[in-house]
LUMLUM-167241 format. One record per residue (C-alpha): residue number from 1; chain; z, x negated, y. Coordinates in steps of 0.1 Angstrom, whole numbers, m for minus. Example, Ala and Ser with C-alpha at 12.3 -4.5 7.8 and 13.67 -1.06 7.14 Angstrom:
% LUMLUM-167241
<i:1	ch:A	z:78	x:m123	y:m45> $
<i:2	ch:A	z:71	x:m137	y:m11> $
***
This chain:
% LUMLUM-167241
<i:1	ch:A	z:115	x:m4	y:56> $
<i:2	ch:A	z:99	x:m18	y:24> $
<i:3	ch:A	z:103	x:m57	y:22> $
<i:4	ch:A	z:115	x:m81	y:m3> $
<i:5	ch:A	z:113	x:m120	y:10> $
<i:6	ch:A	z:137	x:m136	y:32> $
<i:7	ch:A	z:112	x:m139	y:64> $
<i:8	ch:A	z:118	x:m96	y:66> $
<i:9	ch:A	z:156	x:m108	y:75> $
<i:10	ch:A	z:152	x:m116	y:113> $
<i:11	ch:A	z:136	x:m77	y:116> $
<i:12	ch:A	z:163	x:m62	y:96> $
<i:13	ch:A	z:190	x:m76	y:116> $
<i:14	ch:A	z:174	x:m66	y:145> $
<i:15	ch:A	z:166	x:m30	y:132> $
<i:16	ch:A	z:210	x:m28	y:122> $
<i:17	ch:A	z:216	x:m36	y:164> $
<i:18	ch:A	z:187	x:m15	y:180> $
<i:19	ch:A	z:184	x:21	y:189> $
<i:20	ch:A	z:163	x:26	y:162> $
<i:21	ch:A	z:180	x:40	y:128> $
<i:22	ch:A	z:172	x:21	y:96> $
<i:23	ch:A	z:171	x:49	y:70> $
<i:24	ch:A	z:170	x:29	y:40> $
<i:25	ch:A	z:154	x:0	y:26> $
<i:26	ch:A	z:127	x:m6	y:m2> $
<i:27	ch:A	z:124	x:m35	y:m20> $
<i:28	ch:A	z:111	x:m51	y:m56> $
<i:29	ch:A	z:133	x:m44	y:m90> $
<i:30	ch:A	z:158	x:m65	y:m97> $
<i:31	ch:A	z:136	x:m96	y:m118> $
<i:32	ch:A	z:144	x:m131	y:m140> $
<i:33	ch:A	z:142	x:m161	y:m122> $
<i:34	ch:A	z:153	x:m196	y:m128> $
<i:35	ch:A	z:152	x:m215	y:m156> $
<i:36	ch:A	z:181	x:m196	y:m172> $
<i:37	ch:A	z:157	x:m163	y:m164> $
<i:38	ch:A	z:186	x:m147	y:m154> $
<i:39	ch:A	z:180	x:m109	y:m141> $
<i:40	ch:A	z:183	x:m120	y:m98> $
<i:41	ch:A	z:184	x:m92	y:m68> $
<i:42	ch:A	z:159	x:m98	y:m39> $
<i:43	ch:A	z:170	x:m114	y:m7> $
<i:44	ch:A	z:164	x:m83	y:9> $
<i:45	ch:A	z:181	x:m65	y:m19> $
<i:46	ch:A	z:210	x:m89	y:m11> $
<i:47	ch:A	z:212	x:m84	y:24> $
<i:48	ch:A	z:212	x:m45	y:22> $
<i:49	ch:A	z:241	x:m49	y:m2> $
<i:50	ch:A	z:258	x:m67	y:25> $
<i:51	ch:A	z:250	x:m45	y:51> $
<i:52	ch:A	z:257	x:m13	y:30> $
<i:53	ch:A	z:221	x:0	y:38> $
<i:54	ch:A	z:209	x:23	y:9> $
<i:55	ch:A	z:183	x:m6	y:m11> $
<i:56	ch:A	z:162	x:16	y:m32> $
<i:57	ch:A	z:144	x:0	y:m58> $
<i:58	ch:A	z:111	x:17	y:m73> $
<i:59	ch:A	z:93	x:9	y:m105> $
<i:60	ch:A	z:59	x:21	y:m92> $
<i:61	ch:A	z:44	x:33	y:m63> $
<i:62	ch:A	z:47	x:69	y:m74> $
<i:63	ch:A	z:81	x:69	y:m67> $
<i:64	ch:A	z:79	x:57	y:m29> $
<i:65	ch:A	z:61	x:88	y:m19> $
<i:66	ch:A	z:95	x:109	y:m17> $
<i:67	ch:A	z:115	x:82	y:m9> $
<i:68	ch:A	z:98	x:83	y:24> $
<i:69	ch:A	z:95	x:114	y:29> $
<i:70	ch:A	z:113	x:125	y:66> $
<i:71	ch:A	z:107	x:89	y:83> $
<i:72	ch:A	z:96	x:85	y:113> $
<i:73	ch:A	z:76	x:50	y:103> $
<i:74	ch:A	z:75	x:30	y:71> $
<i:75	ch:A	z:77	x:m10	y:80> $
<i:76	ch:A	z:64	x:m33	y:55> $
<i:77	ch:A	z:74	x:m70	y:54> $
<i:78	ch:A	z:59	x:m91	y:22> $
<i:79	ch:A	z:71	x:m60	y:m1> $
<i:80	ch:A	z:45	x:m76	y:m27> $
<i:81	ch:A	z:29	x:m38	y:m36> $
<i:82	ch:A	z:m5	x:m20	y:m21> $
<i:83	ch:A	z:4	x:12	y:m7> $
<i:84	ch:A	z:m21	x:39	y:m26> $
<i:85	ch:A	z:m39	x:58	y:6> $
<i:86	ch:A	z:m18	x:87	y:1> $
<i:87	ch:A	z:8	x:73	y:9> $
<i:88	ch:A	z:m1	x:67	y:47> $
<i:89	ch:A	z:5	x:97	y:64> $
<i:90	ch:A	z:38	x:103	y:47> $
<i:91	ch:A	z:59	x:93	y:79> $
<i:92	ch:A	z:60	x:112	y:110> $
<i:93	ch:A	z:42	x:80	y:130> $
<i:94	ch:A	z:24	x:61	y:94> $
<i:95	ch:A	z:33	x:29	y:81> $
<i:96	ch:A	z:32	x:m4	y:99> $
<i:97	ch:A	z:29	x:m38	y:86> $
<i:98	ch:A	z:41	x:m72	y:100> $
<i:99	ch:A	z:14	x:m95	y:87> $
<i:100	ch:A	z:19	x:m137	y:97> $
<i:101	ch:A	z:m16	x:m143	y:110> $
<i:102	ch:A	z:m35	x:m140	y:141> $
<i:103	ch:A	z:m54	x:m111	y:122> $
<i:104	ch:A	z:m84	x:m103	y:116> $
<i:105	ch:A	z:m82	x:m142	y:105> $
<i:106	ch:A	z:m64	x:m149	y:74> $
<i:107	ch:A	z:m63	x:m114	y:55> $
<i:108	ch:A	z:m48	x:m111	y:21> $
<i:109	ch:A	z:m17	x:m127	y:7> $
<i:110	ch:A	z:m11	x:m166	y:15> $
<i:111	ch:A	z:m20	x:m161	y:54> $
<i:112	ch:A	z:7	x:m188	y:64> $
<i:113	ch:A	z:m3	x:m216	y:37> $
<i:114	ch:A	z:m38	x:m207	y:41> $
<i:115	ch:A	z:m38	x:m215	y:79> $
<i:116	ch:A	z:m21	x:m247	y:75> $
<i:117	ch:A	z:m45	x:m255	y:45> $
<i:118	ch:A	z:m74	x:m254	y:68> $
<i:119	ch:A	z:m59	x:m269	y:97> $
<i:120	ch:A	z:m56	x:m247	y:123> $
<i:121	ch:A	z:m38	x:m252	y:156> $
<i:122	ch:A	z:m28	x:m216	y:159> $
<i:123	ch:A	z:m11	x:m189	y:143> $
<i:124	ch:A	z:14	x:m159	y:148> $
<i:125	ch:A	z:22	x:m129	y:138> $
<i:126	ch:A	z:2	x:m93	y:140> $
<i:127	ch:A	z:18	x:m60	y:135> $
<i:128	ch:A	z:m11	x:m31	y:128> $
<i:129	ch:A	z:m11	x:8	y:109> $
<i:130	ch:A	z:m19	x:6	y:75> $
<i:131	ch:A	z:m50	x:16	y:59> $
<i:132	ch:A	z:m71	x:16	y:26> $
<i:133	ch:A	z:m84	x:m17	y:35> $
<i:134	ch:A	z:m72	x:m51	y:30> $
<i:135	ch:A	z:m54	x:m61	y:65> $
<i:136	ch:A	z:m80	x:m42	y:83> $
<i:137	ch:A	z:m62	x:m15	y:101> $
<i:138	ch:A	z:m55	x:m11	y:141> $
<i:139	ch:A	z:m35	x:m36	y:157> $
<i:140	ch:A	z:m1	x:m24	y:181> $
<i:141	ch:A	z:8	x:m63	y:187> $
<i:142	ch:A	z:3	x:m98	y:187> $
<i:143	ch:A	z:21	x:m129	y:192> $
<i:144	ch:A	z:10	x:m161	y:190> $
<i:145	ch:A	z:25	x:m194	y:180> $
<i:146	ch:A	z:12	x:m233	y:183> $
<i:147	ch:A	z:11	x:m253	y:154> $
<i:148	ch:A	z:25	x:m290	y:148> $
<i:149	ch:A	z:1	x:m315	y:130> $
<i:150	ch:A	z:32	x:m315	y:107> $
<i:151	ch:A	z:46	x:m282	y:102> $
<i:152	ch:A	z:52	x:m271	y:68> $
<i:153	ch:A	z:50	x:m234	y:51> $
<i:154	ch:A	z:86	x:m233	y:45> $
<i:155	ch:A	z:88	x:m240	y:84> $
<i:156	ch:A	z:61	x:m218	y:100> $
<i:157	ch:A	z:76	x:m187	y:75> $
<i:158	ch:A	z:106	x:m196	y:93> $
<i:159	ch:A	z:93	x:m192	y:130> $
<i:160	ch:A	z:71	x:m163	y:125> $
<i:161	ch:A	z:98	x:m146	y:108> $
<i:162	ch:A	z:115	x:m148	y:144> $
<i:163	ch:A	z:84	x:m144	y:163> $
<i:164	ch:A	z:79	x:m108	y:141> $
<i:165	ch:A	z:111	x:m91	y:161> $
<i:166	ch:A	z:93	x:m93	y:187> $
<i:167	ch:A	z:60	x:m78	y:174> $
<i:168	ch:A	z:80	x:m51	y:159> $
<i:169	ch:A	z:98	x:m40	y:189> $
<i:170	ch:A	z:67	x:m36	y:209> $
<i:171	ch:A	z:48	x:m18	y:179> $
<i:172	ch:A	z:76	x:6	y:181> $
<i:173	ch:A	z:77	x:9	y:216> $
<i:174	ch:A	z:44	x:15	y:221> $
<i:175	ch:A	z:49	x:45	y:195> $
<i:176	ch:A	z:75	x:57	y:213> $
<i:177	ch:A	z:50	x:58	y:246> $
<i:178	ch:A	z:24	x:71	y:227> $
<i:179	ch:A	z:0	x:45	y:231> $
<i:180	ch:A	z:m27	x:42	y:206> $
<i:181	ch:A	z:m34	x:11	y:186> $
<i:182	ch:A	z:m68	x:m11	y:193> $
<i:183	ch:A	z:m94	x:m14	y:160> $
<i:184	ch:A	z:m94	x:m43	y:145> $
<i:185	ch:A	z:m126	x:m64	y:149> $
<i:186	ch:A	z:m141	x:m81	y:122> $
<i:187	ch:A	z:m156	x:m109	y:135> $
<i:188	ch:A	z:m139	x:m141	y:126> $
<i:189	ch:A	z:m122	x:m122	y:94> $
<i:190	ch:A	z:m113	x:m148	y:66> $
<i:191	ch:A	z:m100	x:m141	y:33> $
<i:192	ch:A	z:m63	x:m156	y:26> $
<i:193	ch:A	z:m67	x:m157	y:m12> $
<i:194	ch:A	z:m34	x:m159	y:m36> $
<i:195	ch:A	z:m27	x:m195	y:m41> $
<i:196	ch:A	z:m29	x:m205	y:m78> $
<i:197	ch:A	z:m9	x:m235	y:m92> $
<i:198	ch:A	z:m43	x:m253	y:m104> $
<i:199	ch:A	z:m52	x:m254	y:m71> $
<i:200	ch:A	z:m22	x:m270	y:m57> $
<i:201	ch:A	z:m31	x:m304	y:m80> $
<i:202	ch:A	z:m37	x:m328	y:m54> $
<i:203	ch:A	z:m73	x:m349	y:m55> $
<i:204	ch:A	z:m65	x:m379	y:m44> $
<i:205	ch:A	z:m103	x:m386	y:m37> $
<i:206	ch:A	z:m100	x:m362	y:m5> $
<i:207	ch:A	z:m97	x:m374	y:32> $
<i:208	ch:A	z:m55	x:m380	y:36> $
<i:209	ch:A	z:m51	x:m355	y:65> $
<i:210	ch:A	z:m68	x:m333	y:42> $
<i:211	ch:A	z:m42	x:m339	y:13> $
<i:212	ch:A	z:m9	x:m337	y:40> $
<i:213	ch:A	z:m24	x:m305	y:48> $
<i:214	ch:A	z:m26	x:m291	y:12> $
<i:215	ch:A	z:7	x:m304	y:6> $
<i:216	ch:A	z:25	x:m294	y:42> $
<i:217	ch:A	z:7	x:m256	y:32> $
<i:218	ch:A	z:23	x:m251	y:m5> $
<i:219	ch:A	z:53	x:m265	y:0> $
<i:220	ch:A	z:78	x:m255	y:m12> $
<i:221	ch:A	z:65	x:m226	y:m35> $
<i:222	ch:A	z:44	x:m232	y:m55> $
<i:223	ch:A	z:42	x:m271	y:m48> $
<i:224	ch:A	z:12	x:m296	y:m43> $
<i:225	ch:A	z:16	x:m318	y:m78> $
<i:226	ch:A	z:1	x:m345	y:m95> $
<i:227	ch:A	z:10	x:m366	y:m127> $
<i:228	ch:A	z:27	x:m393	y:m130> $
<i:229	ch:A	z:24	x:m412	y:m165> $
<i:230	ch:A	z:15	x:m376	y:m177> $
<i:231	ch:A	z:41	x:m360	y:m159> $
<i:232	ch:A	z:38	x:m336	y:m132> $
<i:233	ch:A	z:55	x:m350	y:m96> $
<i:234	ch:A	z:56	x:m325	y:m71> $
<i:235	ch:A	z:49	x:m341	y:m36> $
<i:236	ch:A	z:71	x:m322	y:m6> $
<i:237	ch:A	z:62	x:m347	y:21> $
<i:238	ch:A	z:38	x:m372	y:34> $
<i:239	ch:A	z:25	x:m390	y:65> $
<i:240	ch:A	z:m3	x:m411	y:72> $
<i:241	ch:A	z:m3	x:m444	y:70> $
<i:242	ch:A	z:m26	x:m475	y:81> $
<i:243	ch:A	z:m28	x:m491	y:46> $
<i:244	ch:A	z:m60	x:m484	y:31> $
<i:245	ch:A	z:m58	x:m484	y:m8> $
<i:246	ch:A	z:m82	x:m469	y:m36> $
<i:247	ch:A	z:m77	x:m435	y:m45> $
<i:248	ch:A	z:m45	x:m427	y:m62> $
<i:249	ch:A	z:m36	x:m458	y:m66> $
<i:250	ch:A	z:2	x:m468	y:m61> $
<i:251	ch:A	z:20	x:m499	y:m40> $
<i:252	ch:A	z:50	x:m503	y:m29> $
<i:253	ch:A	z:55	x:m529	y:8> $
<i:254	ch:A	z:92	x:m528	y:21> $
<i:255	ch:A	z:108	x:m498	y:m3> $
<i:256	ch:A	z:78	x:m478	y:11> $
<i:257	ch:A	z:58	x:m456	y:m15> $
<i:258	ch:A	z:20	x:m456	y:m4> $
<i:259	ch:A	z:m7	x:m437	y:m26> $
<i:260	ch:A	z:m45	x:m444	y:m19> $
<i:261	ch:A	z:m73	x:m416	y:m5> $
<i:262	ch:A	z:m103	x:m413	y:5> $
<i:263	ch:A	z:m91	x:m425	y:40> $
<i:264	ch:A	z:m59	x:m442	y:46> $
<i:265	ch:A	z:m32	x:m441	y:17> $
<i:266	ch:A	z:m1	x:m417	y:22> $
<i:267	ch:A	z:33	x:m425	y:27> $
<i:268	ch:A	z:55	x:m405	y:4> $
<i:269	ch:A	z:88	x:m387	y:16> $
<i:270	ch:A	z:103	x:m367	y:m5> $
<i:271	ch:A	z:89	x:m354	y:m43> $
<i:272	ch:A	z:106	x:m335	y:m72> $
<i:273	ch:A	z:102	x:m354	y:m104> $
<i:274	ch:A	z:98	x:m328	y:m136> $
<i:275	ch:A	z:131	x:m310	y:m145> $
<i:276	ch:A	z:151	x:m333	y:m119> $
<i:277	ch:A	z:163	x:m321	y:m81> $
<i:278	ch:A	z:137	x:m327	y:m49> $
<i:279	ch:A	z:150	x:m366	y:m37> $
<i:280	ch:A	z:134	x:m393	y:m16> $
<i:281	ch:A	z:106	x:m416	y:m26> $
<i:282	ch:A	z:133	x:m447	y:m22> $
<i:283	ch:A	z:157	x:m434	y:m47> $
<i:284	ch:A	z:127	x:m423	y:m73> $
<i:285	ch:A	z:114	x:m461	y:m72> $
<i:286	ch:A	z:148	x:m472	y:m82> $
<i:287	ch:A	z:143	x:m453	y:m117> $
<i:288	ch:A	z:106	x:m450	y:m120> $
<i:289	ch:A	z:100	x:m489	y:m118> $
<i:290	ch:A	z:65	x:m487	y:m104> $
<i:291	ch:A	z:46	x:m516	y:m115> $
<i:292	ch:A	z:9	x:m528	y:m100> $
<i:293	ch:A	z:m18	x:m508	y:m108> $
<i:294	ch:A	z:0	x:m471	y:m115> $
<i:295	ch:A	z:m14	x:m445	y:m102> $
<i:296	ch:A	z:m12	x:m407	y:m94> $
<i:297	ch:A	z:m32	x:m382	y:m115> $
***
């Protein structure tokens, strides 16, 4: 299995119980992270340590060929590296990937924040076979899964990684059984591009549902932001209010934070001041002192 983020952990703890025999696990090199850019292990790298499953831990994607070599199927969950072609056909049965969209809509690499971003009302998981193209390859398995008007990234990561055991278990039952996958159509394929940190600054001039979905979609990594008196805020959580107020602009009624839209202004939760911890908008009032006629951005 080649994975590195923590949704891969509901699969892998299902792999440890099952029949099936995890081999060994691939995941990204050891990296920096945090402020201190101390050198940090994967979650995945973690949880094979824990498990004492062989982690194996290529610099490039030369390396993976013998690594693989004498599987029956390669699974890949969010390992962050595109599989060269020749890679394929390395394992007995090819390599399968447990992508978090109803494919073919949503392919690429922000599927989850890119269907909340665009408010769609249903997602799930898809497991297919790998092949040269971009999430285009035949599908073993589907599963399906209702979205809240107010589920967040962090949350819907959360229940597809759940929902994927299930896609996974099929896929490699329907292996077992011989049964081929269906081709993946194309009609109604969308492209779920990289999210870039410019394009999480929230425009305040937008429609509010259109703003709780932008920030509900890149929260928590990388963050919908804005400025406040130059500095960047990073908004976690909203909901819509009836106040109407001009864009951006700030009021406070009854210790309640409300920023203006294009529609009705937004009622702030929870936001993470620059260089301080995520708190409620209550407790930032107390030190940020909002007078009238502050604004974001």
């Amino acid at each position: 299995m080649a994975a590195t983020p923590d949704v891969a952990i509901p699969t892998l703890n299902w792999l440890v119980t099952s029949e099936h025999q995890l081999l060994s696990v691939i995941t990204q090199p050891d990296r920096p992270a945090g402020r201190g850019r101390s050198i940090k292990e994967s979650v995945v790298s973690e949880w094979s340590r824990q498990h004492d499953i062989a982690c194996l831990k290529p610099a490039s994607v030369t390396e993976i060929a013998t690594l693989i070599e004498g599987a029956d199927v390669l699974l890949t969950i969010g390992y962050g590296v595109l599989l060269p072609e020749n890679l394929l056909s390395i394992p007995m049965h090819g390599c399968l990937n447990l992508h978090f969209s109803l494919l073919p809509r949503w392919r690429g690499a922000a599927p989850v924040q890119r269907a909340i971003e665009a408010g769609d009302s249903l997602s799930g998981v898809t497991v297919f076979a790998l092949d040269p193209g971009m999430d285009t390859g035949p599908i073993y398995s589907v599963k399906r899964f209702a979205l809240d008007s107010d589920i967040t990234s962090d949350e819907l990561f959360s229940e597809l990684g759940v929902l994927g055991v299930e896609a996974v278990e099929d896929s490699l039952k329907a292996i077992e059984a011989g049964i081929r996958p269906e081709p993946q159509k194309n009609d109604g394929a969308t492209r779920a591009m990289k999210i870039s940190k410019e394009e999480c600054e929230i425009d305040w001039k937008l429609d509010a549902q259109l703003i709780s979905q932008k920030i509900r979609a890149f929260t928590s990594l990388p963050g919908a932001w804005t400025r406040f008196r130059s500095e960047v805020v990073k908004i976690d959580s909203v909901s819509i209010s009836e106040e109407i107020l001009q864009p951006g602009v700030l009021k406070v009624v009854n210790k309640e934070l409300l920023v203006g839209t294009a529609s009705e202004a937004l009622s702030i939760g929870f936001l993470t001041p620059a260089g301080k911890s995520r708190m409620d908008a209550k407790s930032w009032l107390n030190g940020a002192r909002v007078t009238d006629g502050e604004f974001f951005g």
